[in-house]
C-alpha positions in Angstrom: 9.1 11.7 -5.7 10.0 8.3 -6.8 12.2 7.6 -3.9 9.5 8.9 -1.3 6.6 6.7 -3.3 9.5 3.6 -2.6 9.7 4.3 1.0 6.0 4.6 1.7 5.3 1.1 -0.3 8.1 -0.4 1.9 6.1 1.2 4.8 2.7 -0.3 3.9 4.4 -3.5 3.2 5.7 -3.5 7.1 2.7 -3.2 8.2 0.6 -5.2 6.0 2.5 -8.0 7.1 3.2 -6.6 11.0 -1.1 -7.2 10.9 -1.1 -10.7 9.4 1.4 -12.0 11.9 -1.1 -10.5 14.7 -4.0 -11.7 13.0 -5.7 -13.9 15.7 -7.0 -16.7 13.5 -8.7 -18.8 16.5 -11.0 -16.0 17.0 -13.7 -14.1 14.8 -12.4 -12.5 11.8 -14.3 -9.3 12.9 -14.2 -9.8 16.7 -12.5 -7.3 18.7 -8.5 -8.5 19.2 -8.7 -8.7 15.9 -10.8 -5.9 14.8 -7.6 -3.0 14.3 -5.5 -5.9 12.8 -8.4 -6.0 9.6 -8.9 -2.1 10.1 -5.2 -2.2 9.2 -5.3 -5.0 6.5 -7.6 -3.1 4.7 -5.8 0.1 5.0 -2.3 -1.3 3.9 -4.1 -2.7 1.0 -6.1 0.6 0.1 -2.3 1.9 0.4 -0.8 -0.3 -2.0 -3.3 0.5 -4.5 -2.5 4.2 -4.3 1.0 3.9 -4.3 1.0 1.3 -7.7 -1.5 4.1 -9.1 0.8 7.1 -8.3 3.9 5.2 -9.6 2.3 4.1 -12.9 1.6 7.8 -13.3 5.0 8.7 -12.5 5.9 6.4 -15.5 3.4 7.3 -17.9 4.0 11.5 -17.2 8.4 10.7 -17.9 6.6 8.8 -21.5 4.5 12.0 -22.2 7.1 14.4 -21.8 9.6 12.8 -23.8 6.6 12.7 -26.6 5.7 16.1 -26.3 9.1 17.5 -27.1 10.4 17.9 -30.7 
């Protein structure tokens, strides 16, 4: 599971950065070339956040098993 969670973060990462080199900053932030390139900022971001939150769960669930057991 930790592998997978590795790959997908490596994914998001792509991509977060394939949309800021896209970004059109000469025209409106929300105007419409640039419209799927914020759509997709905002996603990779949203991402990110799920995949820090699933990992620091892996990490905490490995701590709580090796507590639990006598």
């Amino acid at each position: 599971m930790k592998v997978f969670l590795y790959i997908v973060l490596f994914v998001i990462l792509f991509s977060f950065g394939y949309n800021v080199y896209y970004l059109d900053l000469d025209e409106s932030f929300l105007g419409t070339q640039n419209r799927p390139y914020v759509i997709g900022l905002a996603a990779g971001i949203c991402g990110l956040i799920l995949c820090i939150i699933f990992l620091r769960y892996e990490r905490l669930k490995s701590n709580l098993e090796k507590r639990a057991k006598p």
